[in-house]
N, C-alpha and C positions, 0 to 999 in steps of 0.2 A: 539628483534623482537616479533610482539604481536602473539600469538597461532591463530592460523585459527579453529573456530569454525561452527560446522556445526551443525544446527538443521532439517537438510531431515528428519531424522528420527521420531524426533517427530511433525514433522509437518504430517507425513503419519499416525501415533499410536493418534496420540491426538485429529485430527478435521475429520468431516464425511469424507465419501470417495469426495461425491460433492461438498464438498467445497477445497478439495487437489486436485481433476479434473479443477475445476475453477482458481485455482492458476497456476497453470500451463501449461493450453493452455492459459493465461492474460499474461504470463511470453513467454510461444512461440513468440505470436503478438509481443508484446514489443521488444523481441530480433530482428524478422524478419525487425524491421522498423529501429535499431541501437539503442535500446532506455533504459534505464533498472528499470524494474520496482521490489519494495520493498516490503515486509509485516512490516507495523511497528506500533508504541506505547504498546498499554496492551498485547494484542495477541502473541506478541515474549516474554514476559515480562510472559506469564500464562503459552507458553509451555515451559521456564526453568524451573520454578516452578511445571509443572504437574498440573495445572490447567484445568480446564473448561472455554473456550471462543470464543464462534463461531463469535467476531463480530472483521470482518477482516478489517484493514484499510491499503488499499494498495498509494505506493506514486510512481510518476512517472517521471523521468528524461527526461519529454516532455509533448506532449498534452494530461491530462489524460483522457478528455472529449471526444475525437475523440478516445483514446482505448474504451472507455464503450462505445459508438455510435459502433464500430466493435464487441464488445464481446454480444451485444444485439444480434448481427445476428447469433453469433454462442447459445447464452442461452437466448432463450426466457424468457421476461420479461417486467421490467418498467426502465425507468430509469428518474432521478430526477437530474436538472443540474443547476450549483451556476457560472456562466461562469465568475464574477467579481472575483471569486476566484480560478477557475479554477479545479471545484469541481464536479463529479459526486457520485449518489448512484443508485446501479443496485438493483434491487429486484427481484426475481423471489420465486416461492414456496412460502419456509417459510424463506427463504436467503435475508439477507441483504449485501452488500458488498459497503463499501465508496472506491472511487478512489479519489484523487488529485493531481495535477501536482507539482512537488517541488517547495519551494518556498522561497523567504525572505521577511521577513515583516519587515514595518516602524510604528510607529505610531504618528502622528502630534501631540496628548495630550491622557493623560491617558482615558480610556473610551469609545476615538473613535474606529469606524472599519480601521484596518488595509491596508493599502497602499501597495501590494504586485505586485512581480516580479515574474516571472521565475529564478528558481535557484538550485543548484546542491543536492545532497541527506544530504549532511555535513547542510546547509543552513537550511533544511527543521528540521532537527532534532534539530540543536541548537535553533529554535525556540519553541522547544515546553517544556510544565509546569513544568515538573517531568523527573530530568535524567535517571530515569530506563525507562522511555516511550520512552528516545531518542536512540533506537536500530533499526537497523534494516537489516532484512534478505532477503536475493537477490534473485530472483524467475525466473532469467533469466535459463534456461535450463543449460549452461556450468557452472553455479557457484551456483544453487539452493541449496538454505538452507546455504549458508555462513552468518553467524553474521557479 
């Protein structure tokens, strides 16, 4: 059976306070709708390692574009949306934070853009470049900070 790892911890010691605030009332929302949403690629990847990296990319087990549309009202800002991909970026201050909805991708021929779905958090990770970026940590309130 695999160890249940938990990174709360360094996710409280490693990134600002405002950016641990923002994670987890995005993890509230997300829970309150059924829905669950993730921190994942470099950023899980920098706090095993004890790194520096404030640049959060959150993935979401639903609409990720209508969470950043609610999270705008609770943190003023801007927000930037890719809806063919199902892609927001929230800005506020000096914070960037990307959201996207989970996904699988296809591709018709090497080169083109990606043909995507709606798809589960496993979906979302097997697609991406570098297996140490395919982690990711659950920001839902009853299981925050699980690897």
């Amino acid at each position: 059976m695999p160890e249940i790892v938990s990174l709360a911890s360094k996710i409280g010691r490693q990134l600002p306070s405002e950016l641990v605030n923002f994670v987890r009332v995005a993890g509230e929302l997300a829970a309150n709708q059924g829905q669950s949403l993730y921190l994942v690629g470099g950023v899980v990847r920098d706090l095993l390692l004890r790194r520096p990296n404030f640049d959060l990319d959150l993935v979401l087990e639903g609409d990720a574009i209508n969470l950043a549309e609610q999270l705008l009202q609770v943190r003023q800002g801007r927000i930037i949306t890719h809806r063919r991909f199902g892609t927001a970026e929230l800005q506020w201050d000096k914070w960037s934070v990307d959201l996207a909805t989970a996904r699988s991708e296809t591709y018709v021929e090497p080169g083109a853009l990606p043909s995507v779905s709606p798809g589960s958090i496993e979906d979302d990770l097997f697609r991406r470049d570098f297996t140490i970026n395919a982690m990711a940590v659950m920001l839902n309130p009853n299981r925050y900070g699980l690897l």
